[in-house]
C-alpha positions in Angstrom: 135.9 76.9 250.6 136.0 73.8 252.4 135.4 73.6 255.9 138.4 72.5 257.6 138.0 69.7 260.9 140.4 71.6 262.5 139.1 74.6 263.3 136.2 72.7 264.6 136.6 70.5 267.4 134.4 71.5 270.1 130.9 70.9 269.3 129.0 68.2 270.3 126.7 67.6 267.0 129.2 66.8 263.7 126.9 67.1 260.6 123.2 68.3 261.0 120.8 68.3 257.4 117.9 70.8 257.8 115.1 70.4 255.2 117.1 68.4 252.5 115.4 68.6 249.6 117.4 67.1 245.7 115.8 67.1 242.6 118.1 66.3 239.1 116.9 67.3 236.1 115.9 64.6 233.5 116.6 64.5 229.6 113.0 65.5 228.9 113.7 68.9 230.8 111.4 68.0 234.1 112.8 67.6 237.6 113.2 64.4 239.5 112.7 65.0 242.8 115.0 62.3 244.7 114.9 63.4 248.2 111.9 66.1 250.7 112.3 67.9 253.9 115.2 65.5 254.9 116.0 66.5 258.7 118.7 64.7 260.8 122.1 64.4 262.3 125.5 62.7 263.4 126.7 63.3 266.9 129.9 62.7 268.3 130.7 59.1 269.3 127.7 57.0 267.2 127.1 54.9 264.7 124.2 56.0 262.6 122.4 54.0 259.4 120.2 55.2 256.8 117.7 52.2 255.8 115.3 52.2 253.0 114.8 50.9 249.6 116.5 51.2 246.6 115.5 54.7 245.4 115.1 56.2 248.2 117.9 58.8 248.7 120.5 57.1 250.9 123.5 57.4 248.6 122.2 61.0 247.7 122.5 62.2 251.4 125.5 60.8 252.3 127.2 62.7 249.1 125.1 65.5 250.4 126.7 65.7 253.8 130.6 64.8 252.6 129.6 68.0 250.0 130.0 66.2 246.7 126.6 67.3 245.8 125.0 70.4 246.7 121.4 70.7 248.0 118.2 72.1 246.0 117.2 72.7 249.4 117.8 72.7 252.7 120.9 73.6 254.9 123.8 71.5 256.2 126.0 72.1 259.0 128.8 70.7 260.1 130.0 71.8 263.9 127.3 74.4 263.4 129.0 76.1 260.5 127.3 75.9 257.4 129.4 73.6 254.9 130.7 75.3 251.6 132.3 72.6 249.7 133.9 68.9 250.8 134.0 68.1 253.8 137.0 67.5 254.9 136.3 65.3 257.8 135.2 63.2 255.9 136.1 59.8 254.2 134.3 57.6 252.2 134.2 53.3 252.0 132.3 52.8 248.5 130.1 49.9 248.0 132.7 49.0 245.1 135.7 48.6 246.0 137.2 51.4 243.5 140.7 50.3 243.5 143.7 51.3 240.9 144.4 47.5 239.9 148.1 49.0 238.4 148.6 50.3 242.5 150.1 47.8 245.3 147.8 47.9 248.2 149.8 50.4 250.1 150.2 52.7 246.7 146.1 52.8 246.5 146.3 53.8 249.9 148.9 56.8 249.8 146.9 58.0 246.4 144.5 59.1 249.1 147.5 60.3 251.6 148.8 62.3 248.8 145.5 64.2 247.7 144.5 65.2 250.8 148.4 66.9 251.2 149.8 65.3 253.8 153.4 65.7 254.5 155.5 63.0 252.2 157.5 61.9 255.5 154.0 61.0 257.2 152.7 59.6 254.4 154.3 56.0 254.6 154.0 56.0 258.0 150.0 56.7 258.2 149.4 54.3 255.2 151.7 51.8 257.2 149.5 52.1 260.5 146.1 51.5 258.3 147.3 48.7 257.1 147.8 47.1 260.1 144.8 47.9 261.6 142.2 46.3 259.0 144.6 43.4 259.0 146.3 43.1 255.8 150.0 43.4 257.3 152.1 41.6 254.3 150.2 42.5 251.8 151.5 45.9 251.1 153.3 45.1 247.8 150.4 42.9 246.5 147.9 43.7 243.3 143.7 44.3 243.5 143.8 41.0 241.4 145.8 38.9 243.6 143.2 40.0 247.0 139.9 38.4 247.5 136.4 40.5 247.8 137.1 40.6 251.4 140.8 42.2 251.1 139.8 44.5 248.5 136.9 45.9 250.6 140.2 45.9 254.0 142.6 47.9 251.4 139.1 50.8 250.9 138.6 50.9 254.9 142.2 51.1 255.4 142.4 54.2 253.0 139.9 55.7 254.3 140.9 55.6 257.8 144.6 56.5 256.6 143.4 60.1 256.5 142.1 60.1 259.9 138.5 61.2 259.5 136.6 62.1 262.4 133.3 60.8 260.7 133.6 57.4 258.4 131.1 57.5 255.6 130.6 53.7 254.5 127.7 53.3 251.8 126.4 49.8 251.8 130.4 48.6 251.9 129.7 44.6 252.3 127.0 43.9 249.7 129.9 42.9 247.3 131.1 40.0 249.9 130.0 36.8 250.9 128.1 36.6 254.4 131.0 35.6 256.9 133.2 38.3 255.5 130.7 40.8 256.0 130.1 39.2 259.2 133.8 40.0 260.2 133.8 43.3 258.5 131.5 44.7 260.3 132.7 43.4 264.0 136.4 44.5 262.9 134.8 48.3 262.2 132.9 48.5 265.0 136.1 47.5 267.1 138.1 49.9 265.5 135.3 52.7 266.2 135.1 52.1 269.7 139.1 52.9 270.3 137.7 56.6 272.2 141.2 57.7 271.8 141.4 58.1 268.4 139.1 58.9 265.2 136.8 58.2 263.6 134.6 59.3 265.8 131.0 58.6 264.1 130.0 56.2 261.9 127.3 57.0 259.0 126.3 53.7 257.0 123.8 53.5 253.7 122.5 49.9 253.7 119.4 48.0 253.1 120.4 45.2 255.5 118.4 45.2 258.0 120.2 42.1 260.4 123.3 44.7 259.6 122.3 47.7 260.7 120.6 46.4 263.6 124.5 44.9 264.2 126.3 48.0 264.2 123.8 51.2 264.4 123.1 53.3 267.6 120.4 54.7 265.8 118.8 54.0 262.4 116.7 56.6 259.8 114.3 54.5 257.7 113.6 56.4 254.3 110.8 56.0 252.5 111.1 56.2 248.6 110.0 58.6 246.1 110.7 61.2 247.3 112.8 60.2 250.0 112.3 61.2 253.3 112.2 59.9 257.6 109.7 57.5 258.4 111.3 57.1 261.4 114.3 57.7 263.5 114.5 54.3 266.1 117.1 53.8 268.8 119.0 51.0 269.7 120.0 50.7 273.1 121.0 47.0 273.0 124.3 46.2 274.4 127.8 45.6 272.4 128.6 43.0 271.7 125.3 42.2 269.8 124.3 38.6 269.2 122.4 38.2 266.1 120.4 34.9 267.2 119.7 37.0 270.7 115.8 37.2 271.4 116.0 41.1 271.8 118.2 41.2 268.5 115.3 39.6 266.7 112.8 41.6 268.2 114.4 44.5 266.9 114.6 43.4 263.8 111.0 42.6 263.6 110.2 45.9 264.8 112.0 47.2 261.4 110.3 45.0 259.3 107.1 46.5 260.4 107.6 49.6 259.4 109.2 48.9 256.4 106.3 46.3 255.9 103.5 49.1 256.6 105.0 51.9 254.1 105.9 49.5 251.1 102.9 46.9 251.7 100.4 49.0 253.8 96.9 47.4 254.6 94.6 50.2 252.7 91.5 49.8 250.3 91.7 50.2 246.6 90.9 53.8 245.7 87.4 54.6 244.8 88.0 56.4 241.0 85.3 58.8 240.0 83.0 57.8 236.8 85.2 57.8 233.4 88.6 58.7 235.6 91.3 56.5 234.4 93.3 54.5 236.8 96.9 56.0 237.4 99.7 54.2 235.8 101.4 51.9 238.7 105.5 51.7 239.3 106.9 48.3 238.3 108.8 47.0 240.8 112.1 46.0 239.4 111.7 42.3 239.4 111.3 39.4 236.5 109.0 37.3 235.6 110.5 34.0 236.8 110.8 35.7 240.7 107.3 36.3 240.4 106.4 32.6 239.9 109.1 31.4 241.8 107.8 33.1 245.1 103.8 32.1 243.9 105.3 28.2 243.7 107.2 29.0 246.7 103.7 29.5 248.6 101.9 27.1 247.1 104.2 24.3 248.7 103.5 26.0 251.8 99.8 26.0 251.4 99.5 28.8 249.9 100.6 31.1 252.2 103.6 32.2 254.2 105.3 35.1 256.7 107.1 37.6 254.5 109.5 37.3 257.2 110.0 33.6 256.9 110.3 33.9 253.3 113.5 36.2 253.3 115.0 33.8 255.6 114.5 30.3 253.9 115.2 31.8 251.0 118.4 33.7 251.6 116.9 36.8 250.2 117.7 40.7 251.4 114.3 41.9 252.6 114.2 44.5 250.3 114.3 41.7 247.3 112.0 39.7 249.1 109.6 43.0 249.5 109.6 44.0 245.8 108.8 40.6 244.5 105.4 40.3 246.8 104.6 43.7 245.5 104.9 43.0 242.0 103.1 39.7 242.3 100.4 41.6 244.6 99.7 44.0 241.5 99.2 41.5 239.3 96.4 40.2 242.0 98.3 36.7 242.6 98.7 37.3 246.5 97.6 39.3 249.5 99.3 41.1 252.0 97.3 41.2 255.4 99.4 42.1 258.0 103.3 40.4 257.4 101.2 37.3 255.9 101.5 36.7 251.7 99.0 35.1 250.8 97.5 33.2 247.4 94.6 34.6 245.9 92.3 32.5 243.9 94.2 33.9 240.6 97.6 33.2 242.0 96.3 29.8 242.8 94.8 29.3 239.4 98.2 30.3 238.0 100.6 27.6 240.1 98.1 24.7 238.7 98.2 25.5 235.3 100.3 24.6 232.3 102.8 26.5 230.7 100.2 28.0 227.7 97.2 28.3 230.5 99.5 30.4 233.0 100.9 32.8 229.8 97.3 33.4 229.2 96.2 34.2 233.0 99.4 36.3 232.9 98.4 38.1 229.7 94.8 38.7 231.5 96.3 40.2 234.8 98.8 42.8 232.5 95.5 44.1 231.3 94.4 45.2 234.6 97.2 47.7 234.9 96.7 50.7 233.3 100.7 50.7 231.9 99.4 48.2 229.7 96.5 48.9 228.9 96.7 52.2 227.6 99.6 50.7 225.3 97.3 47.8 224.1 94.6 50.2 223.3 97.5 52.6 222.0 98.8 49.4 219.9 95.3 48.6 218.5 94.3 51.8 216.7 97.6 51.9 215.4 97.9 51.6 211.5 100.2 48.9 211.4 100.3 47.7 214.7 103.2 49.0 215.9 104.5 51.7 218.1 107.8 53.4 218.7 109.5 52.0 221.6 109.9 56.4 222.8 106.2 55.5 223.1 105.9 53.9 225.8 109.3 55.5 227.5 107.4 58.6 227.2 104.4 57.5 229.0 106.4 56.5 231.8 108.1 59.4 232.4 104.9 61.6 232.2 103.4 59.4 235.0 106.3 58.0 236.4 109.1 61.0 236.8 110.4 59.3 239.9 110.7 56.3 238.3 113.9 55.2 236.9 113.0 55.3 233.3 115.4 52.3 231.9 114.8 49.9 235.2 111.0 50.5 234.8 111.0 50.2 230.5 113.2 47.0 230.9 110.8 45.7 233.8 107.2 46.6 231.1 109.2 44.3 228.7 109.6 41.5 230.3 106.5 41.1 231.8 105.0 41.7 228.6 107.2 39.3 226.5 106.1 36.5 229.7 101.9 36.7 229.0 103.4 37.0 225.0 101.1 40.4 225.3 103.8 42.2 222.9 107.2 41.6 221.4 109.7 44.1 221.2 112.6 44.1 218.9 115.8 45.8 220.3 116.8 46.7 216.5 114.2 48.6 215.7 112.9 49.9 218.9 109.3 48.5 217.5 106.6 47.1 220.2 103.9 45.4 218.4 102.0 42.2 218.8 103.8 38.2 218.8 102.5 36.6 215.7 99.8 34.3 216.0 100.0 30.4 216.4 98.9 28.4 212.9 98.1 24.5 213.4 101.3 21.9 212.7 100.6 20.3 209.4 99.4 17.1 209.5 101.9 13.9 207.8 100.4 13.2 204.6 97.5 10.2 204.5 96.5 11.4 208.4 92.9 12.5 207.0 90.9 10.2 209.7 91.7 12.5 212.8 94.0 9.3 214.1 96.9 10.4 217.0 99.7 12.2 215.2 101.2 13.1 218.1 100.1 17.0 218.4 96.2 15.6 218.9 95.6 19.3 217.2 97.7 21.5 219.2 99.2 24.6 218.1 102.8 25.4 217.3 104.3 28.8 216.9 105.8 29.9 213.6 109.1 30.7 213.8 110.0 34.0 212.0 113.5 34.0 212.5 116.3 33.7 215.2 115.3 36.5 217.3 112.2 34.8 219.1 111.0 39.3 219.6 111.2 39.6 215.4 107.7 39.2 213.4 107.4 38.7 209.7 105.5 41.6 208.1 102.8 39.1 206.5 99.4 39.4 208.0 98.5 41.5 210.9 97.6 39.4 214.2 94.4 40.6 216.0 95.2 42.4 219.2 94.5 41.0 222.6 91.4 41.8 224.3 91.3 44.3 227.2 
């Protein structure tokens, strides 16, 4: 039974989570634990984020508390009642805008009018009024096709809001448009929030924004990932309207970064392993190759090193992005991370001076630190024919990775790999297994005296057929060296 807003309307607190605690189960039968000992709450008449990184939970709670999904753990309330089912003062702006392109703006809108039951002579008139208040008066009889990002994102607010909510769920609803309509976006919701007289009374927003939530939260929960769960709970007292190029709007912002800076990067020693103990397998950050080197070229034009903080502003990056490309190249030993500063290592600045053969080579060397793949090289060795099942290496990542998205994290150990030309992998066959070797161009006929041919005895790959990832089966290449 669903807990109905209005038998509720005198508490102060709207949705409280005690212990949260999510786990799905995966395809191999063991849990993923996605959220732990989540405790927080929405009062009346604030705007509240949830900030963290991808992974972390954020979407997960916010279906938790509008009772799509149902705890492993944990209790919610809603006005101190414990909620059994939707809840029903709830409404939801999706990060896509989720539209019925056959629907007129105003039909999409009464859809939502018309499954929550309302009365079919207050249906036009309620769709009417949300129309007009995200601004898209005129536009009732057009198509999803025929609206910009920006519209399409008005017609999902103006649904929502249709159904008068007293809490608007909104989960990271402007990464789909371009900067200035975000911009507006979020100053037209926060206008329409602060009408007293009328709902929605809270605000809960899932984003990874940081300049964004800073914009329109009262108070904002940074997650940490894997599990998810509070870092922190900070409070922003500074005053509407906020000016994002204000001094005490940047200092807030800093004051974010830090803390996201000091759980994703923290300062700490390498861990001492015991005699014979193998190193445990590391997550991939989701990232390619080419971001890697682009962000090691990017300090090296800068000297070689650079504010993390700096580098997600010149380079138009979300923080987040910026975050999980310094991690990836700090595994692979090209930078440091002291304090908020990136810096080049000696590696990472052997890498941006070398050619295009030397820096797949120092690549190739750097993989074999990391114990992912390293235990598939030594895997790949002793193998009888020098290939392994692609399940392989799925299933080693699952067994020491079970919070790990298993495609994001397979996808990520290709790439890299297929960059130092450590393995190939062909999608046909689901086969990993070593690039062939390079064999020396043929010299033209009547070249015996060593004379300049133009390849001055370089090396050229043999092509074994379209797919770059195929081998031929003649000959076995020797394996890399650990």
């Amino acid at each position: 039974m669903a807990v109905d807003v209005k038998e509720v309307q005198n508490d102060s607190k709207l949705i409280e989570l005690k212990g949260i605690s999510q786990e799905f189960s995966l395809p191999n039968q063991k849990s993923l634990k996605v959220l732990e000992n989540v405790s927080l709450c929405v009062n009346k008449r604030e705007v509240v984020a949830l900030l963290g990184p991808s992974g972390c939970g954020k979407s997960t709670l916010l279906r938790i508390m509008a009772g799509l999904i149902q705890p492993t753990g944990g209790q919610v309330a809603y006005h101190d009642q414990p909620l059994i089912g939707l809840n029903l003062g709830v409404s939801i702006v999706f990060q896509s805008f989720a539209l019925f392109p056959w629907m007129t703006v105003a039909e999409n809108i009464q859809t939502a009018l018309k499954s929550r039951g309302f009365p079919e002579n207050e249906i036009d008139d309620r769709a009417q009024k949300a129309i007009q208040m995200v601004g898209l008066a005129g536009f009732e009889d057009t198509y999803p096709r025929e609206l910009s990002g920006g519209m399409k994102q008005r017609v999902g607010m103006a649904r929502a809001l249709s159904v008068d909510p007293e809490i608007l769920f909104m989960d990271e609803p402007f990464s789909h448009v371009d900067a200035l309509t975000a911009e507006s976006l979020r100053a037209e919701v926060i206008d329409i929030w602060a009408a007293h007289d009328k709902n929605p009374s809270s605000i809960l927003l899932v984003s990874h924004d940081i300049a964004e939530v800073v914009y329109m939260a009262d108070r904002i929960v940074v997650l940490g990932a894997h599990p998810g769960r509070v870092l922190k709970i900070v409070e922003n007292k500074l005053p509407r309207p906020r000016d994002y190029r204000s001094p005490d709007f940047l200092k807030m912002v800093d004051t974010l970064h830090e803390i996201i800076m000091g759980h994703d990067l923290p300062d700490a020693p390498e861990p001492v392993l015991a005699p014979n103990q193998p190193a445990p397998v590391e997550p991939l950050p989701d990232t390619l190759p080419g971001e890697i080197v682009g962000i090691l070229e990017y300090l090296d034009a800068r000297g070689g090193q650079e504010d993390v903080f700096r580098i997600a502003n010149e380079t138009d990056k979300e923080f987040g992005d910026v975050i999980k490309v310094v991690k990836a190249a700090e595994m692979l030993d090209f930078v440091d991370t002291p304090k908020r500063n990136v810096i080049l290592t000696e590696d990472g600045k052997r890498f941006v001076k070398a050619t295009s053969s030397q820096r797949q080579v120092i690549w190739k060397e750097q993989l074999l630190k990391l114990s992912l793949f390293k235990q598939i090289n030594d895997m790949l060795a002793k193998h009888p024919r020098k290939k392994l099942d692609a399940e392989v290496v799925q299933e080693i990542i699952v067994i020491n990775l079970p919070s790990e998205n298993l495609d994001k994290t397979f996808d990520t150990f290709v790439a890299w790999a297929r960059y130092g030309n450590l393995f190939a992998y062909e999608e046909e066959t689901h086969k990993i297994f070593y690039p062939r070797k390079r064999a020396p161009r043929n010299k033209p006929k009547g070249d015996n005296n060593g004379g300049d041919n133009g390849d001055n005895g370089s090396s050229a790959e043999v092509p074994a057929s379209s797919n770059p990832t195929v081998s031929s089966e003649e000959g076995t290449p020797a394996p890399p060296q650990a």
